[in-house]
MDAnalysis code that builds the backbone (N, CA, C; Angstrom):
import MDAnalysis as mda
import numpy as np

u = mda.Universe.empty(225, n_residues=75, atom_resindex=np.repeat(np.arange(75), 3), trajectory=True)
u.add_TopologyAttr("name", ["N", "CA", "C"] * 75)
u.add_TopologyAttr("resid", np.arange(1, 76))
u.add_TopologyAttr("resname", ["UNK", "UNK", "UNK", "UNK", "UNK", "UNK", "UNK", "UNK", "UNK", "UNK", "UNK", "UNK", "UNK", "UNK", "UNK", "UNK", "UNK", "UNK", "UNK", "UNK", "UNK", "UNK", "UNK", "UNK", "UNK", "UNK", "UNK", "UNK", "UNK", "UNK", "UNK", "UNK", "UNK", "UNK", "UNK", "UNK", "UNK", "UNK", "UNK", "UNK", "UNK", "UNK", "UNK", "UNK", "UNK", "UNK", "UNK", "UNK", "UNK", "UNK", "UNK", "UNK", "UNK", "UNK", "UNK", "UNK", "UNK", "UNK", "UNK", "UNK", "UNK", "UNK", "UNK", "UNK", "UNK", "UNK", "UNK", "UNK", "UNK", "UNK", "UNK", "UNK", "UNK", "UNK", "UNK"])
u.atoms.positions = np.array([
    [4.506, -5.144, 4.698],
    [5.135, -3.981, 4.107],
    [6.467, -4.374, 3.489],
    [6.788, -3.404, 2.965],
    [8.118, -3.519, 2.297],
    [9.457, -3.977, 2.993],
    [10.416, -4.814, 2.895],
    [11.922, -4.509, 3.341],
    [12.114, -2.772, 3.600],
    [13.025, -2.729, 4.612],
    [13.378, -1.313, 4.597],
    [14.644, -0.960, 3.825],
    [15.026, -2.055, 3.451],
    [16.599, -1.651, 2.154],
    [15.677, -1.400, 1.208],
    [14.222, -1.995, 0.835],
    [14.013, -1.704, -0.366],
    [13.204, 0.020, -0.635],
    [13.064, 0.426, 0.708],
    [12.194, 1.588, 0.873],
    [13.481, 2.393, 0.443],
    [14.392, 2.003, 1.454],
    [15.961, 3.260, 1.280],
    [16.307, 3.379, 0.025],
    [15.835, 1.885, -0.890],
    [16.542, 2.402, -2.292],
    [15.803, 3.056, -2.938],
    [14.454, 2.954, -3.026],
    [13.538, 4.240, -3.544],
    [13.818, 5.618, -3.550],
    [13.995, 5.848, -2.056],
    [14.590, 6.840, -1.541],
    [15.973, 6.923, -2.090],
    [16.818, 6.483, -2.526],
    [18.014, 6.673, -2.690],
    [17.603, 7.255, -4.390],
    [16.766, 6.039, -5.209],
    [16.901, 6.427, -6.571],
    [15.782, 7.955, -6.523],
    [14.996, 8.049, -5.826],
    [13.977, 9.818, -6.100],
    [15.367, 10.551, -5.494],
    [16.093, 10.178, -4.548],
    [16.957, 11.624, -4.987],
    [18.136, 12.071, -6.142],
    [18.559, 10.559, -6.452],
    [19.497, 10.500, -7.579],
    [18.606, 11.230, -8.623],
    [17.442, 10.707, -8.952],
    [16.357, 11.097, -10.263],
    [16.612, 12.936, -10.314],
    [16.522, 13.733, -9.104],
    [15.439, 14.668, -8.562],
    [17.407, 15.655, -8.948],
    [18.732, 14.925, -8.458],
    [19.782, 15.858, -8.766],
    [20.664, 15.530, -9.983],
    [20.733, 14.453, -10.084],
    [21.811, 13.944, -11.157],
    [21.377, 13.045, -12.670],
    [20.031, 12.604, -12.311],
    [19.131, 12.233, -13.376],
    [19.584, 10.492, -13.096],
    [18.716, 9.455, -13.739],
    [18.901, 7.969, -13.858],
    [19.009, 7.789, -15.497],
    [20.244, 6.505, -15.205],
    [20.279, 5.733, -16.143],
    [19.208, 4.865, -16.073],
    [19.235, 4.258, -17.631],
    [18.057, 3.540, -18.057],
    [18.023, 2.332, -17.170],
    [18.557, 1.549, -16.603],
    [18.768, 0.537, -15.862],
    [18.302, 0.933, -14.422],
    [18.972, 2.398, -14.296],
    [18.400, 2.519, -12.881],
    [16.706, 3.083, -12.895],
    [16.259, 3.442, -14.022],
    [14.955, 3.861, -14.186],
    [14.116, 2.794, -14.001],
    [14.537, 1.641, -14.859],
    [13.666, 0.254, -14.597],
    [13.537, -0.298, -13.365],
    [15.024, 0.297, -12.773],
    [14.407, -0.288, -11.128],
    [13.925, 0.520, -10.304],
    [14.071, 1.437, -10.665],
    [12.709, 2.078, -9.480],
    [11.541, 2.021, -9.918],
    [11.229, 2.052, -11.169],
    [9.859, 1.280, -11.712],
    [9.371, 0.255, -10.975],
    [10.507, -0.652, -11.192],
    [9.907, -2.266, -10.997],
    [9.958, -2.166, -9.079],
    [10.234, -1.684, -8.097],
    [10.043, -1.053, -6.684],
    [8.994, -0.133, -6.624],
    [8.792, 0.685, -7.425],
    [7.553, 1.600, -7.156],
    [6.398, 0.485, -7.069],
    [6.110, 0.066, -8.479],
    [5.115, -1.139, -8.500],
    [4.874, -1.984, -6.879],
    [6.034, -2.810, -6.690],
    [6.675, -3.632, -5.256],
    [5.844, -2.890, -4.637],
    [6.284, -1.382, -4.348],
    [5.527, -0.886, -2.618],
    [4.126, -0.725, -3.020],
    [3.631, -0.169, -4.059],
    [2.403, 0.306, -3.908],
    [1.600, -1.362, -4.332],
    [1.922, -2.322, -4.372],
    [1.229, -3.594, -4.482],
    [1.342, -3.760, -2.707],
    [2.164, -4.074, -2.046],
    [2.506, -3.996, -1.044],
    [1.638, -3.032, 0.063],
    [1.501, -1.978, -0.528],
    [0.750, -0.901, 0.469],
    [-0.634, -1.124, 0.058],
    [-1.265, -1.521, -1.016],
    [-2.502, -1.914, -1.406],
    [-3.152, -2.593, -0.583],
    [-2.561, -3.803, -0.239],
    [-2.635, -5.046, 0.557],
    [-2.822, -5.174, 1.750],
    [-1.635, -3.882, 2.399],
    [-1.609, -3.473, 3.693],
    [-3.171, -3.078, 4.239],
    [-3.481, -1.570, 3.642],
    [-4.684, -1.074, 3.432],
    [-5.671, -2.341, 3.325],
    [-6.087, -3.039, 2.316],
    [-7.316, -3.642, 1.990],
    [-7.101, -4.666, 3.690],
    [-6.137, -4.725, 4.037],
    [-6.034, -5.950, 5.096],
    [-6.627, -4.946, 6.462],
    [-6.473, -3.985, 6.471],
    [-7.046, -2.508, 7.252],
    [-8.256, -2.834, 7.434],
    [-8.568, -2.939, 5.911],
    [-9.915, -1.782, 5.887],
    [-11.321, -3.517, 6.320],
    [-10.324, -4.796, 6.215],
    [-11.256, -5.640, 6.466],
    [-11.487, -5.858, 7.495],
    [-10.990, -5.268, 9.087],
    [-11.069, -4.880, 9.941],
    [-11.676, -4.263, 10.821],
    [-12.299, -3.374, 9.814],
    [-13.343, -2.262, 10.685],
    [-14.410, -2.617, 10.403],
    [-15.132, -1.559, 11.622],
    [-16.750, -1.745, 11.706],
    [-16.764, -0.487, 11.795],
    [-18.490, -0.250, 10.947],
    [-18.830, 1.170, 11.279],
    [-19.913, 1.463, 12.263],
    [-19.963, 2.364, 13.119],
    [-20.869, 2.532, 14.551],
    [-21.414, 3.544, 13.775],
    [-23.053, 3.883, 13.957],
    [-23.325, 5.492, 13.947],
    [-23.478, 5.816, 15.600],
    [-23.657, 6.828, 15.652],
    [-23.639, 7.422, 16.836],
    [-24.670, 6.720, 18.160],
    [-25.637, 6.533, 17.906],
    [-26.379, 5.299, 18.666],
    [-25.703, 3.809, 18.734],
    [-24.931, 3.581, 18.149],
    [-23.897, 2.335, 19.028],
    [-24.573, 1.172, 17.886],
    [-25.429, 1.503, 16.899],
    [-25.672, 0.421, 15.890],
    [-24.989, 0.518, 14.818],
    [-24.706, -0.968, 14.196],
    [-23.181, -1.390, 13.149],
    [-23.893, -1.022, 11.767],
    [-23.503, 0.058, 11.325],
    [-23.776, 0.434, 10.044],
    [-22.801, 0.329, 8.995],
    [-22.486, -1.024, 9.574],
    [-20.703, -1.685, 8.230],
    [-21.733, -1.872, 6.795],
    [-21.383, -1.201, 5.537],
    [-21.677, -1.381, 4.630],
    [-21.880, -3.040, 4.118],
    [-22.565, -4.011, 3.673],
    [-22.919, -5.231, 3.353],
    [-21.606, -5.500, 2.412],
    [-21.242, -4.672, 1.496],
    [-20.471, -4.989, 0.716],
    [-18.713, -5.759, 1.427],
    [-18.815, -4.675, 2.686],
    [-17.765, -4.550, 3.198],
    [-17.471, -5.811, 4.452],
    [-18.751, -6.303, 4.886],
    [-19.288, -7.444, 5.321],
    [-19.284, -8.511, 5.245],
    [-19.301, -8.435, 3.950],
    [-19.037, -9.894, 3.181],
    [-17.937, -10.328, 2.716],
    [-17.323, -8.690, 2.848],
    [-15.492, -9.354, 2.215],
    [-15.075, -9.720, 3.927],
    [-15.181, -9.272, 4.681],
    [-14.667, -9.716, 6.062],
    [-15.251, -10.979, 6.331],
    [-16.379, -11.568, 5.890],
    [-16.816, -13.086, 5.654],
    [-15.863, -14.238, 5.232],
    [-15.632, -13.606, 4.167],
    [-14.744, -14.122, 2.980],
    [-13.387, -14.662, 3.583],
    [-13.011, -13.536, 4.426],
    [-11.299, -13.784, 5.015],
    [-11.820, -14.575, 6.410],
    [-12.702, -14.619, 6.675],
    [-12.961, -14.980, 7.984],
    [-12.324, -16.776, 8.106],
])
């Protein structure tokens, strides 16, 4: 995940944006941080989701093949 200075400055520039408006300089950087976290949180997630297994209710692994093979892959 992200630094947490870099989360606070997000947070710092959506409220500057939201009362007092951004300069062009400060627009590019919360751009170029928005990008940062949500590449960042992408990653997080896909690293999640290679993790699981799916059970149906009878206790047999009904993990999609697709999803199988990417957990292969990292294996």
């Amino acid at each position: 995940m992200l630094p947490q200075h870099k989360i606070d400055r997000i947070n710092e520039l959506a409220r500057k944006s939201k009362s007092d408006g951004l300069d062009p300089k400060e627009k590019e950087e919360q751009q170029k941080l928005r990008k940062e976290y949500l590449k960042a949180f992408r990653g997080d997630f896909k690293n999640q989701l290679r993790t699981i297994k799916v059970v149906d209710p009878e206790g047999n692994d009904v993990t999609p093949e697709k999803l199988k093979n990417e957990q292969k892959r990292n294996h």
